[in-house]
Residue frames as qw, qx, qy, qz and C-alpha x, y, z in Angstrom:
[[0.121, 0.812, -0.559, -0.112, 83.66, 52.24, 147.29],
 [0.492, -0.176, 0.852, 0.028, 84.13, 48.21, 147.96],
 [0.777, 0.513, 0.362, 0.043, 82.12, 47.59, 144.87],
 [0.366, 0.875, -0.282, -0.146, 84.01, 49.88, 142.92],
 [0.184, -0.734, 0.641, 0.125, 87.14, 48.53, 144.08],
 [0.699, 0.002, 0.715, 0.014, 86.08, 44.94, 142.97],
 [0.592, 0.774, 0.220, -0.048, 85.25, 46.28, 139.36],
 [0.115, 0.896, -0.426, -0.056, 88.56, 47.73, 139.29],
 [0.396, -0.460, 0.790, 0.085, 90.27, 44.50, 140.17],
 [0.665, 0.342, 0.586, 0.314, 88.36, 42.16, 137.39],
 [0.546, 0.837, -0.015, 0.022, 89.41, 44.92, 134.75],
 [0.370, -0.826, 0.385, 0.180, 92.67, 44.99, 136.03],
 [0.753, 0.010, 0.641, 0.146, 94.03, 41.91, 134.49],
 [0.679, 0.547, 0.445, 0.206, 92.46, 42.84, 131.13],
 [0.043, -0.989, 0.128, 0.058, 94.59, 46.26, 131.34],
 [0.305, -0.800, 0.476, 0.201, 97.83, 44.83, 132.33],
 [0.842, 0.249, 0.478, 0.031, 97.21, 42.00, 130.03],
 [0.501, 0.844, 0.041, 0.188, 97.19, 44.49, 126.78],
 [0.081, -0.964, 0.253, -0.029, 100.61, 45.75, 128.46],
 [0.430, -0.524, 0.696, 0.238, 102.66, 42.75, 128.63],
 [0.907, 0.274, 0.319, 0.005, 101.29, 41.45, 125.38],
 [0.831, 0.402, -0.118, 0.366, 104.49, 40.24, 123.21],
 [0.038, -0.834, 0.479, -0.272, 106.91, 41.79, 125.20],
 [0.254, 0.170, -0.172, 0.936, 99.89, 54.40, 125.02],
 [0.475, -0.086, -0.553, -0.679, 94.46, 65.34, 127.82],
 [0.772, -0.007, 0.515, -0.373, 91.98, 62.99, 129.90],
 [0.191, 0.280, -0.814, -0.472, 92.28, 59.73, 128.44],
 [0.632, 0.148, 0.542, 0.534, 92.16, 58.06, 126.14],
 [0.219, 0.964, 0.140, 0.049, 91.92, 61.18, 124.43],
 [0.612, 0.145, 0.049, 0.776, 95.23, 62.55, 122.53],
 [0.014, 0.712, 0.149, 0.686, 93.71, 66.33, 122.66],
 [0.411, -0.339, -0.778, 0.333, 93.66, 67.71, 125.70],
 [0.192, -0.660, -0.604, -0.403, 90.94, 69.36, 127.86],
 [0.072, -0.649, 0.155, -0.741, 90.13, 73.14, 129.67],
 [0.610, -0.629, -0.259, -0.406, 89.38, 71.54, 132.63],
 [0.363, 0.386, -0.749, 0.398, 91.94, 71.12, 135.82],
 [0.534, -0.392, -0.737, 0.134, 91.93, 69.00, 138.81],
 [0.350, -0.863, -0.227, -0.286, 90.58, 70.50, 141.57],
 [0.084, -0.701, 0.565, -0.428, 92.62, 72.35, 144.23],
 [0.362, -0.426, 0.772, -0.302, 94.02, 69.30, 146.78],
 [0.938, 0.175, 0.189, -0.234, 92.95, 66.39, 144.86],
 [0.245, -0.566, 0.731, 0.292, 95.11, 63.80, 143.36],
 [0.815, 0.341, 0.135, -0.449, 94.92, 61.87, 140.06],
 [0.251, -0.214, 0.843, 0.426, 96.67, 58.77, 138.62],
 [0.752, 0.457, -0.068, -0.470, 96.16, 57.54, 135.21],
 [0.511, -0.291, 0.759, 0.279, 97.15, 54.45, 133.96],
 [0.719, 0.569, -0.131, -0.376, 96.68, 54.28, 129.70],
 [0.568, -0.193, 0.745, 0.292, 98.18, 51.29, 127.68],
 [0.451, 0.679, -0.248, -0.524, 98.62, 51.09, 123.55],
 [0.563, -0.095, 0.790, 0.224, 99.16, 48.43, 121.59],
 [0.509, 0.700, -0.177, -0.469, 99.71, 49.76, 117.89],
 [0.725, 0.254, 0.406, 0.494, 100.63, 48.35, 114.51],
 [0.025, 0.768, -0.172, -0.617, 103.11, 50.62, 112.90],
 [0.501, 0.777, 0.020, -0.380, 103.26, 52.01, 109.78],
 [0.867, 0.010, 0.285, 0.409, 105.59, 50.50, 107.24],
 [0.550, 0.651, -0.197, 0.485, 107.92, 53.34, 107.00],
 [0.197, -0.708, 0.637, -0.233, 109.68, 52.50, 110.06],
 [0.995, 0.044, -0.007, 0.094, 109.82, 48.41, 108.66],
 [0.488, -0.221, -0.844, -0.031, 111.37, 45.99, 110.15],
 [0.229, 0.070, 0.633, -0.736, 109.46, 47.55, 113.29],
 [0.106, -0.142, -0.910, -0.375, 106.19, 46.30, 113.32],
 [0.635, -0.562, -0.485, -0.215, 104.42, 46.67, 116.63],
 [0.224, 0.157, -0.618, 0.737, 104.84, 48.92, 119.77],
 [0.521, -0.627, -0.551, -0.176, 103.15, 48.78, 122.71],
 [0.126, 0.466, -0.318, 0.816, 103.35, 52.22, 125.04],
 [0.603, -0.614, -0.498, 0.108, 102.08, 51.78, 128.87],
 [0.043, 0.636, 0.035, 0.769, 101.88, 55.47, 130.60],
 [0.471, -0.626, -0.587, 0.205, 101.83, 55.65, 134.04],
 [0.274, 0.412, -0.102, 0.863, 100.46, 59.58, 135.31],
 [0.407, -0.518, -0.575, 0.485, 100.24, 61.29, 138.25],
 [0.092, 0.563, 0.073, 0.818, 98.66, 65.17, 138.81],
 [0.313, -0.502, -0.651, 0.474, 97.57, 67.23, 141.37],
 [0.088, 0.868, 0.398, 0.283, 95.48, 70.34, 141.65],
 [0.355, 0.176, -0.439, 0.806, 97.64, 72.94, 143.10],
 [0.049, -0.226, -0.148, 0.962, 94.97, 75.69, 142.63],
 [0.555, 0.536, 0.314, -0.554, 91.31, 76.40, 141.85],
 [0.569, 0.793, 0.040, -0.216, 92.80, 76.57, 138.36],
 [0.154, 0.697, -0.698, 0.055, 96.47, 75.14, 138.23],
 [0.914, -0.236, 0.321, -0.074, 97.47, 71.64, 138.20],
 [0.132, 0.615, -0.774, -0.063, 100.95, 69.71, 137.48],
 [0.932, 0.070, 0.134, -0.330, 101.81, 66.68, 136.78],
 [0.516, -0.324, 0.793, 0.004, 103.89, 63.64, 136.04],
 [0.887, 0.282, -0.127, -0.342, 104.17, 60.66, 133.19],
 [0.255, -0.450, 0.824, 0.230, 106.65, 58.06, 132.89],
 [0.864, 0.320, -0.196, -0.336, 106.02, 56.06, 129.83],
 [0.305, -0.398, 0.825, 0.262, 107.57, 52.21, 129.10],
 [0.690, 0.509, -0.185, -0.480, 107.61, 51.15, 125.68],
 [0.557, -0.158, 0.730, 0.364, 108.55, 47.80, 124.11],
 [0.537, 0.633, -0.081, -0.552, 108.94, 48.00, 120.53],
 [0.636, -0.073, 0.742, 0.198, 109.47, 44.83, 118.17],
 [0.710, 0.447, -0.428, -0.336, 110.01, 43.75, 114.52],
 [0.737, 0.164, -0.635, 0.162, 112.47, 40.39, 114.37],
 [0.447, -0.035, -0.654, 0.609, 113.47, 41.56, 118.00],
 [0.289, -0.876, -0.310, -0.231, 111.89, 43.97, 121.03],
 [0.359, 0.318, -0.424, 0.769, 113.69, 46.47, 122.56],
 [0.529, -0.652, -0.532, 0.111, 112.11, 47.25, 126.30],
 [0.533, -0.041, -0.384, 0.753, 112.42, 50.48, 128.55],
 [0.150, -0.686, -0.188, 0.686, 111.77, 53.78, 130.14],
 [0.350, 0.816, 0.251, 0.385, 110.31, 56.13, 127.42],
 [0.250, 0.453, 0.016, 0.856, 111.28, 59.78, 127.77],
 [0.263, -0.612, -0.631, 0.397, 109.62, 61.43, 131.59],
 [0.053, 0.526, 0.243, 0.813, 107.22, 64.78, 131.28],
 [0.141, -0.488, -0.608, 0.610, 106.32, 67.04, 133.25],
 [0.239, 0.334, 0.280, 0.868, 103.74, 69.13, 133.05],
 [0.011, -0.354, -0.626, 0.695, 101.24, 71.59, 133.94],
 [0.051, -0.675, -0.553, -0.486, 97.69, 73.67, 132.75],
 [0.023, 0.242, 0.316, -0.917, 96.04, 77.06, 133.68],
 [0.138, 0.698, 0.703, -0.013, 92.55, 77.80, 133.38],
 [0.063, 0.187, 0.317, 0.928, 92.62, 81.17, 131.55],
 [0.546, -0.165, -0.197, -0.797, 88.40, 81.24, 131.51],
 [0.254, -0.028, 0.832, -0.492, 87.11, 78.73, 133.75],
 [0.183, -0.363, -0.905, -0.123, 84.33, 76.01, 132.92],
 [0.306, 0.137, 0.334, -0.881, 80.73, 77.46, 133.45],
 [0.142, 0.263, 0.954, 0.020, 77.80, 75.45, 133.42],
 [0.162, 0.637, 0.501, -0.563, 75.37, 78.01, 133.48],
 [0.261, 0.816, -0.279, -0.435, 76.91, 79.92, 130.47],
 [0.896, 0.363, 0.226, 0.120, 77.88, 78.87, 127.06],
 [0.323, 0.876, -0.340, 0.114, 81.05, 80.54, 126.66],
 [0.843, 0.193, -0.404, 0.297, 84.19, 79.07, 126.04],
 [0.576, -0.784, 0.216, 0.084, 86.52, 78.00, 128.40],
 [0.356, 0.833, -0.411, 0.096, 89.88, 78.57, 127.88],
 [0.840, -0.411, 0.216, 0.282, 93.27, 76.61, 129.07],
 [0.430, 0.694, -0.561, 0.136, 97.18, 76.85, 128.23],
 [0.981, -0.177, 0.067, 0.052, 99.09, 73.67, 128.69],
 [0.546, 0.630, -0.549, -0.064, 102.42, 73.08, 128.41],
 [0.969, -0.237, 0.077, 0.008, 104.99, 69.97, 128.98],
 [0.081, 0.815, -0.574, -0.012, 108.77, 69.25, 129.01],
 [0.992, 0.089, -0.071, -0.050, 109.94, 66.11, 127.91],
 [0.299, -0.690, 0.659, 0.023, 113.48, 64.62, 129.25],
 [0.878, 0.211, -0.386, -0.192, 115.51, 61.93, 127.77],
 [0.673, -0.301, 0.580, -0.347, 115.15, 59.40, 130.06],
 [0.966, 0.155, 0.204, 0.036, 114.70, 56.59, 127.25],
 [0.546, -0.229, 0.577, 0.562, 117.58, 54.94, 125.23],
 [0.478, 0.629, -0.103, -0.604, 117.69, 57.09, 121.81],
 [0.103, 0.371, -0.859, -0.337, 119.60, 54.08, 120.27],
 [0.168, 0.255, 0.943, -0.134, 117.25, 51.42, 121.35],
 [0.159, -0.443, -0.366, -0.803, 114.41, 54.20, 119.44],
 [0.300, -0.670, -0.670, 0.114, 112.62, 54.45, 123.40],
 [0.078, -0.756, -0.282, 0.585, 113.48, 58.00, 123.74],
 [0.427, 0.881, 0.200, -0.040, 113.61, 61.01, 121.54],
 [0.683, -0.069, 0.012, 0.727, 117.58, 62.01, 122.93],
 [0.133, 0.497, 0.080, 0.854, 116.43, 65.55, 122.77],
 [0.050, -0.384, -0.797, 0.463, 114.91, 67.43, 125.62],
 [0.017, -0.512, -0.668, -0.540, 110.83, 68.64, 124.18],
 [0.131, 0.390, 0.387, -0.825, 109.09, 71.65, 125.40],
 [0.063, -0.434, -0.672, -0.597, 105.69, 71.86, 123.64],
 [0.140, 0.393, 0.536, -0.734, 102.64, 74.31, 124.57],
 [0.056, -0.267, -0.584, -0.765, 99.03, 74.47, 123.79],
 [0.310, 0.020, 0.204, -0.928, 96.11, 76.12, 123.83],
 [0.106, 0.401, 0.910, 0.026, 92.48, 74.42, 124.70],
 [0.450, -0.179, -0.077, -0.871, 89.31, 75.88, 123.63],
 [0.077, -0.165, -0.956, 0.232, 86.61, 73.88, 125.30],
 [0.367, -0.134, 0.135, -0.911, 82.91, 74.69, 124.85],
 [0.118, 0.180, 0.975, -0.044, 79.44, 72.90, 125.29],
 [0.452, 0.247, -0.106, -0.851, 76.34, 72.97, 123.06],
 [0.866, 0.014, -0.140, -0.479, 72.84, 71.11, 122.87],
 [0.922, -0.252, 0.288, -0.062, 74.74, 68.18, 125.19],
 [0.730, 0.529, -0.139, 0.410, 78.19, 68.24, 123.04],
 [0.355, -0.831, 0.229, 0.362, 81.25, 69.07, 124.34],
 [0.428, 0.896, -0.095, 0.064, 83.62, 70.86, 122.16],
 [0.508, -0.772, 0.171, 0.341, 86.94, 70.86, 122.08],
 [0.714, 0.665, -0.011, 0.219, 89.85, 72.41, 120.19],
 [0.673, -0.457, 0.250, 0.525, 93.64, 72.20, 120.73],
 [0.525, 0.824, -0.097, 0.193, 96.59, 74.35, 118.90],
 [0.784, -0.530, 0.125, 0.297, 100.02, 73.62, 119.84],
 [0.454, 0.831, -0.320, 0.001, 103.68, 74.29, 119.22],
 [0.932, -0.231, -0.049, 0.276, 106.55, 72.37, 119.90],
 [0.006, 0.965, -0.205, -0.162, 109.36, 75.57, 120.27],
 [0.386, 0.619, -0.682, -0.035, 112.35, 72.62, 120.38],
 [0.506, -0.026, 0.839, -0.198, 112.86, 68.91, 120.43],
 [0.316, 0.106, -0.765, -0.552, 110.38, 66.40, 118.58],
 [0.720, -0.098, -0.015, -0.687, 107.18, 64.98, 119.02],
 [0.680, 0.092, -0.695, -0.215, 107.99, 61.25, 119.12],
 [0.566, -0.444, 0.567, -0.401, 107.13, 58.37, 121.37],
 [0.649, 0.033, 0.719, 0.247, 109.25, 55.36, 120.49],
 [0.495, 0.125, 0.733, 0.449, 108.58, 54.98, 116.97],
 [0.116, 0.666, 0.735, -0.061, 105.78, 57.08, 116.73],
 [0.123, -0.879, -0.042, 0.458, 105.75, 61.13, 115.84],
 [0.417, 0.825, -0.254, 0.286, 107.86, 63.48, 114.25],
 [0.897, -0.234, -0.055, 0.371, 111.64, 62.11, 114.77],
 [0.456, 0.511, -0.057, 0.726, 113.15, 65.22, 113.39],
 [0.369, -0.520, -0.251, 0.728, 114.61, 67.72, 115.82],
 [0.023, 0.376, 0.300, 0.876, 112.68, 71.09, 114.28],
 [0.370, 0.143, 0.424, -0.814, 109.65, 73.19, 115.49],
 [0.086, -0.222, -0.931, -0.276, 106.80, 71.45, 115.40],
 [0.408, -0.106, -0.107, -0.900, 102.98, 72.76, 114.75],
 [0.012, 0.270, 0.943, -0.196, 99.91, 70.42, 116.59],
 [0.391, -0.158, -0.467, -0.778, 96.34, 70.30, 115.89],
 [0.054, -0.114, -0.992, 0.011, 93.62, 68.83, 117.30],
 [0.401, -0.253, -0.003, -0.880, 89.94, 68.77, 117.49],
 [0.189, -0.229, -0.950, 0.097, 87.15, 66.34, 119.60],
 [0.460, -0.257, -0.249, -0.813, 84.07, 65.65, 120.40],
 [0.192, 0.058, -0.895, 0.399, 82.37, 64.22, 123.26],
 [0.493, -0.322, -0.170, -0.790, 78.89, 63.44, 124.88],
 [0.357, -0.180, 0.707, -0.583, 77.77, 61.86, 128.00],
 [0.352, 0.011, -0.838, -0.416, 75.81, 58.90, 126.77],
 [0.619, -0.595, -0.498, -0.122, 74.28, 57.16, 129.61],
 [0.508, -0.854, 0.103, 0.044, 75.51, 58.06, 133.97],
 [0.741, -0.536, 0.369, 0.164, 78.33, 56.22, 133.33],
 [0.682, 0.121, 0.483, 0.536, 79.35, 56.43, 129.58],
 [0.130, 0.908, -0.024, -0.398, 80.94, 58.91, 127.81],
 [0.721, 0.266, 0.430, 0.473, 81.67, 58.41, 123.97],
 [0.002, 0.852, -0.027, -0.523, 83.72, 60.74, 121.56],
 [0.820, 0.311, 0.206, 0.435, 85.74, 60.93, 118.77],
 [0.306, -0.851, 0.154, 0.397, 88.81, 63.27, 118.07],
 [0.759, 0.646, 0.069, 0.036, 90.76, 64.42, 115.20],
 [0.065, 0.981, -0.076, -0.166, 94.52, 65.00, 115.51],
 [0.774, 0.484, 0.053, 0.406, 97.88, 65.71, 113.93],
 [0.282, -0.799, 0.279, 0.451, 101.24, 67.82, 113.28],
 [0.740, 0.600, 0.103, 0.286, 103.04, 69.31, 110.58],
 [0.717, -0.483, 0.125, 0.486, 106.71, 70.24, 110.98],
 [0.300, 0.820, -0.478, -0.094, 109.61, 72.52, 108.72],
 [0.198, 0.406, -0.886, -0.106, 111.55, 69.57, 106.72],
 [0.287, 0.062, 0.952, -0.083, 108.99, 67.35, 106.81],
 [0.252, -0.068, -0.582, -0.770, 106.69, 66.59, 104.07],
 [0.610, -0.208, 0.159, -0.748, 102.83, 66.38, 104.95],
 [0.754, 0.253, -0.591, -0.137, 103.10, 62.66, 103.96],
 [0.680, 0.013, -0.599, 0.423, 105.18, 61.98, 106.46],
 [0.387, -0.394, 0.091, -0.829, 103.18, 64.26, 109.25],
 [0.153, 0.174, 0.849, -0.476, 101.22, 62.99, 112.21],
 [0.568, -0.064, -0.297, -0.765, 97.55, 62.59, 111.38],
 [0.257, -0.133, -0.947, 0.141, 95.24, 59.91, 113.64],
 [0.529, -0.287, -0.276, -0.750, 91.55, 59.47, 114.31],
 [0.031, 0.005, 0.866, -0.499, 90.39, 58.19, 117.84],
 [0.538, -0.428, -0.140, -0.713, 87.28, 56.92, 118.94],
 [0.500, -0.164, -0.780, 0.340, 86.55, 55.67, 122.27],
 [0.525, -0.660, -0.020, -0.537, 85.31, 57.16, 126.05],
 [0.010, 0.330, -0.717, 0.613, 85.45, 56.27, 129.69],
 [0.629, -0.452, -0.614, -0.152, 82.78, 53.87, 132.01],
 [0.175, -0.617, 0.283, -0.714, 82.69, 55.42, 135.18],
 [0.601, 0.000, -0.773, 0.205, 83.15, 52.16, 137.69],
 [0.394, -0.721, -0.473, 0.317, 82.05, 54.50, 140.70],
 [0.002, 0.983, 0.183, -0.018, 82.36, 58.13, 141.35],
 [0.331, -0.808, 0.430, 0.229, 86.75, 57.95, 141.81],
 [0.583, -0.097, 0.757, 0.279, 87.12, 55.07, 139.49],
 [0.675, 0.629, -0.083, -0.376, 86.71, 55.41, 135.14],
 [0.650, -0.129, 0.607, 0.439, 87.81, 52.79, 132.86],
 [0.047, 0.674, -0.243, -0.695, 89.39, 54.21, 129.94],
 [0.670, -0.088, 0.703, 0.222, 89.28, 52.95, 126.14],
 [0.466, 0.733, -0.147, -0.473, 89.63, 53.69, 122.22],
 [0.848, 0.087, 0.383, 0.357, 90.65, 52.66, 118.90],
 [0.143, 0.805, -0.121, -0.563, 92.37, 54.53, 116.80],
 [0.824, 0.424, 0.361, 0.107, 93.83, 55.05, 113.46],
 [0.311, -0.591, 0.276, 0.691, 96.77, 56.64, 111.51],
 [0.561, 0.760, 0.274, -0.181, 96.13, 58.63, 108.82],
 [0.361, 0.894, -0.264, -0.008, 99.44, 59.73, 107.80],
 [0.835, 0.213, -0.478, 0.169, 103.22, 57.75, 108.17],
 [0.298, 0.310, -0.685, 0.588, 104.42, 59.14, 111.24],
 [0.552, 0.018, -0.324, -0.768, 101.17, 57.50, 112.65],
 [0.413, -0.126, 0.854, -0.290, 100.35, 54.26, 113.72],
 [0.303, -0.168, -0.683, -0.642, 98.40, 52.20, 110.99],
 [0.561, -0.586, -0.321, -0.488, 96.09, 50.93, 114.23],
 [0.017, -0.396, 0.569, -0.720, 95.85, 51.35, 117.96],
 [0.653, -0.553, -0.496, -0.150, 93.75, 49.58, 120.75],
 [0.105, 0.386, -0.475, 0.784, 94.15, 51.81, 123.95],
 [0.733, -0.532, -0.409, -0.110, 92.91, 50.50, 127.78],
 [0.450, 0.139, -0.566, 0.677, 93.17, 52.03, 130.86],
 [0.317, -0.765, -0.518, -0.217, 91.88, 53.61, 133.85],
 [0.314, 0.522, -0.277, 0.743, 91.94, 56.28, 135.68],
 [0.574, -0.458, -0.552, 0.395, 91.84, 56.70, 139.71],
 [0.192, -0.715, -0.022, -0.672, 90.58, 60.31, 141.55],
 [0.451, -0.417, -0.646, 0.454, 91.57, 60.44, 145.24],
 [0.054, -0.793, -0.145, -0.590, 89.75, 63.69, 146.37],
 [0.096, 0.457, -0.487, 0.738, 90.99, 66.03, 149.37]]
């Protein structure tokens, strides 16, 4: 665990680095996955973004979203959780603060089985408070209840996974980013993922939303690729790039972070 912890401190830097420059599921992974934390365990995640945005929200230019979450397993199959995002977002100026704070939680429906190839199952959902400034564009100013469903299988050394979501009321945005319109909002998502070497796991992941009053154009649509390095058995560093396929989107993303497993 003393090695680990040294690995964790020379990445540190390059983490918090990406978080103060010019002043965003398991991550890095936007989809998220059937598995929950075990029962008494505790998990922080720290994830950092640092996007060019799309030029239909010019004169913004460039936000940069720095997530700090906490969960805990309640149950075999239940776990809650915690985010507080702070976002600085800039064009001629940057506006700094407290995003919007979520809570949420997951249920294992069908439980992970190694032995057996049949999906496992999860329902997620989250509740988003505005906590940020809607003027300053760091929160949404609405409070966001979204829920979705994971499918989650594995074949010939692949893991599956497939998300379907709904947002019931509220909006999808973070800072700049999302659907800004207060409507119901529909979520997608699909990924892939394989265990490379002990300690790397690469993936890629497809996903999006499409809203009432909002034209597909102006939808959510963004391709990730990236994975985790596994620094010691409690320690993974986290990392991706992504892309935005559609305007409410990011045009590109570089995401770093890591995540930290204290077990019971």
């Amino acid at each position: 665990m003393q090695v680990c912890l040294k690995e964790l401190i020379i990445a540190l830097p390059v983490v918090l680095g990406l978080a103060l420059t010019s002043a965003h599921a398991r991550q890095p992974f936007n989809s998220n996955d059937a598995p929950t934390i075990e029962k008494g365990n505790w998990q922080f995640q720290f994830l950092n973004s640092y996007d060019l945005l799309n030029e239909s929200v010019a004169p913004l230019k460039k936000q940069n979203w720095a997530n700090f979450a906490l969960g805990y397993g309640v149950t075999r199959r239940v776990e809650v959780g915690i985010a507080v995002p702070h976002l600085a977002i800039g064009g001629n100026t940057w506006n700094y603060g407290v995003g919007d704070t979520e809570l949420n939680a997951k249920v294992q429906v069908l439980p992970v089985n190694p032995e057996r190839s049949r999906p496992a199952v999860s329902i997620a959902t989250k509740v988003e408070f505005p906590t940020g400034d809607s003027e300053k564009s760091l929160g949404s100013g609405y409070v966001d209840w979204d829920n979705t469903l994971i499918v989650e299988v594995a074949f010939r050394g692949w893991t599956h996974r497939w998300n379907a979501g709904v947002t019931l009321f509220g909006n999808t945005s973070t800072g700049t980013e999302g659907i800004l319109v207060k409507t119901t909002v529909v979520s997608y998502g699909y990924a892939i993922s394989r265990q490379m070497t002990k300690r790397l796991r690469w993936g890629s992941e497809l996903t999006g939303s499409a809203a009432t009053h909002v034209s597909f154009a102006d939808a959510e649509m963004e391709l990730l690729t990236g994975g985790n390095y596994q620094l010691c058995k409690s320690v993974s560093l986290d990392f991706a790039y992504s892309h935005g396929v559609k305007n409410a989107s990011p045009n590109h993303g570089l995401v770093l972070g890591f995540t930290v497993l204290r077990e019971k």
